[in-house]
C-alpha positions in Angstrom: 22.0 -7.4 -8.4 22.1 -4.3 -6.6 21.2 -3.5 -3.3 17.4 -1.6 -3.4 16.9 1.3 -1.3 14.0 2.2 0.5 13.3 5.7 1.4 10.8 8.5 2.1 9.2 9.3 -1.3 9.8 13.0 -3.2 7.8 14.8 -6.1 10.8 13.6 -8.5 9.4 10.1 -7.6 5.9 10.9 -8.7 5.7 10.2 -12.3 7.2 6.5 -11.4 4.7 5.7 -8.7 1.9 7.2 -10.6 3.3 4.8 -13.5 3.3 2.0 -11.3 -0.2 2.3 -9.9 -1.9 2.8 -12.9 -0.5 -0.6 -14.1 -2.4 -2.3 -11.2 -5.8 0.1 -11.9 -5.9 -0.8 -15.4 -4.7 -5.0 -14.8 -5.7 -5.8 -11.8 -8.0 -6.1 -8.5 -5.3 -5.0 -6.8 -6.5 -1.4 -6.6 -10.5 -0.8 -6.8 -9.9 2.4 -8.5 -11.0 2.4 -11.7 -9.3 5.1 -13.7 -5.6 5.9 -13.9 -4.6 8.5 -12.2 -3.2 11.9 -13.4 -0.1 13.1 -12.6 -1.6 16.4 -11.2 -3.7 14.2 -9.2 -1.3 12.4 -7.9 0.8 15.7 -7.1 -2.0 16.8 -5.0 -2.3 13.5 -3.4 1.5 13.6 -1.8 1.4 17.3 -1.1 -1.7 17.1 1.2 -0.6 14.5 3.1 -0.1 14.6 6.5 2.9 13.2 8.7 1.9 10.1 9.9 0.4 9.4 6.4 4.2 8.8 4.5 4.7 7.4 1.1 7.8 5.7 0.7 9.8 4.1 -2.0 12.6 1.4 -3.2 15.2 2.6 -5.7 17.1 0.1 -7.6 20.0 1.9 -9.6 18.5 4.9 -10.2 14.6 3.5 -10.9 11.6 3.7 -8.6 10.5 -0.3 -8.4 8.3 0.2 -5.6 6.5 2.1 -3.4 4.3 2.0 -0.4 2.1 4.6 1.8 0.3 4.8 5.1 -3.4 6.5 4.6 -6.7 7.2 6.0 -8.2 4.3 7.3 -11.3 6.1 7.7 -12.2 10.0 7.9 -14.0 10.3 11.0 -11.3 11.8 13.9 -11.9 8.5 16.3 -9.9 6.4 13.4 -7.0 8.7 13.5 -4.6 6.0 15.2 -5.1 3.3 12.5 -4.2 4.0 9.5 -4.6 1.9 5.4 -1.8 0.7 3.8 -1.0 0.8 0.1 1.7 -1.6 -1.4 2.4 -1.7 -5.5 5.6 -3.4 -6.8 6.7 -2.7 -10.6 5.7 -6.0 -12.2 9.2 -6.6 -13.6 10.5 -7.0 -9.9 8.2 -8.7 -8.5 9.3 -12.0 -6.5 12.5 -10.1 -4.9 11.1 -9.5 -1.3 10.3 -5.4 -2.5 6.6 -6.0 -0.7 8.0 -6.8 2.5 10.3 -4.3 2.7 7.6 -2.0 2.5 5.9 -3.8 5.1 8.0 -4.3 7.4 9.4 -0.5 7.3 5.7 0.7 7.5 5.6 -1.0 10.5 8.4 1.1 11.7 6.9 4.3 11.2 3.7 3.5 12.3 5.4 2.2 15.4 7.6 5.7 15.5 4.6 7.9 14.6 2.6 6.2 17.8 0.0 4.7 15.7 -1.9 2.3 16.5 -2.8 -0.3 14.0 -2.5 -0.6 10.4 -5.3 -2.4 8.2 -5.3 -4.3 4.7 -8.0 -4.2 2.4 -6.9 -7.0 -0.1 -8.9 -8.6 -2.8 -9.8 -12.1 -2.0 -7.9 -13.8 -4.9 -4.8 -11.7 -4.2 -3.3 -14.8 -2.3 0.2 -13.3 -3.0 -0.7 -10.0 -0.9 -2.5 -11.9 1.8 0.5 -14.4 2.0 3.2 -11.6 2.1 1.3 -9.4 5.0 0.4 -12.8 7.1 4.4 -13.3 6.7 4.7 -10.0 8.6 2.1 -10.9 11.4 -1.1 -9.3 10.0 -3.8 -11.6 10.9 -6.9 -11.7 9.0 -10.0 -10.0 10.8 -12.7 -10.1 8.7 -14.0 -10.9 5.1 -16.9 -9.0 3.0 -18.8 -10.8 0.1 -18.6 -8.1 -3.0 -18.0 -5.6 -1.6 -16.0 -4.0 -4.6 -17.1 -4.0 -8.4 -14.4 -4.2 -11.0 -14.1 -5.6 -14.4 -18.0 -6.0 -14.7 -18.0 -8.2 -11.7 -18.3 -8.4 -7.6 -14.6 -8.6 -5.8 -14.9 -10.5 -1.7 -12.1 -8.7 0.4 -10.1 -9.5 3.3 -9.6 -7.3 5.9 -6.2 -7.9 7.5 -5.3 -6.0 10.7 -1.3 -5.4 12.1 -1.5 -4.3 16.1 1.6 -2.1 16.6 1.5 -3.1 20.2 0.4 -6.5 19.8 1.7 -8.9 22.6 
């Protein structure tokens, strides 16, 4: 097994990550979006990002197996310190640790970018997400009853919250 290496994300690395998300939009509650995504889409997503909102990825000989990205937690200027996260692993390495990489390096940056927290939105019965970010010392702040609609039914989430500061 190779060594996977986690870096800042290019447009070469678009097609994969678009390729890997719309696995977990069509599959999954993973994602609430309900339509895959289109390349151009996704193009325009990364190029009007802003700095403290970085997508990063983890190459395994050659391939794009993961990828994460710090976003908008919410629109309004006063939320401009916290930030969402966004983790998707290719399903045929899944179990390898890829997930927390991508935590714990988001941490990192938002640390560097002087951020100051980072918030989850997980579906309820994603106990594998909830389990990896708790690993990393998110701590689960709050849960909302159906909140979400996929799949022709109501999704809880969990809210889980990482202090970059926290003591």
């Amino acid at each position: 097994m190779s060594t996977p290496l986690l870096r800042l994300a290019t447009e070469a690395d678009l097609a994969a990550i678009n390729d890997i998300h719309n696995h977990y939009v069509l599959n999954t509650s993973s994602t609430y979006a309900l339509e895959p995504m289109s390349l151009e889409t996704r193009r325009n997503w990364f190029t009007s990002r802003a700095e403290i909102h970085p997508v990063t990825v983890i190459e395994d000989q050659g391939q794009v197996v993961a990828w994460g990205a710090l976003g908008f937690f919410r629109l309004l200027a006063g939320y401009r310190t916290t930030v969402e996260n966004s983790v998707y692993v290719h399903l045929d390495h899944m179990r390898r640790g890829l997930g927390s990489m991508i935590l714990r390096d988001q941490q990192q940056r938002a640390t560097d970018l002087g951020l100051h927290s980072i918030i989850a939105v997980i579906d309820s019965k994603q106990q594998a997400s909830i389990a990896a970010h708790g690993k990393q010392g998110y701590r689960e702040v709050g849960r909302m009853q159906e909140i979400a609609r996929k799949f022709d039914r109501y999704h809880d989430v969990v809210f889980m919250q990482w202090m970059v500061n926290a003591e």
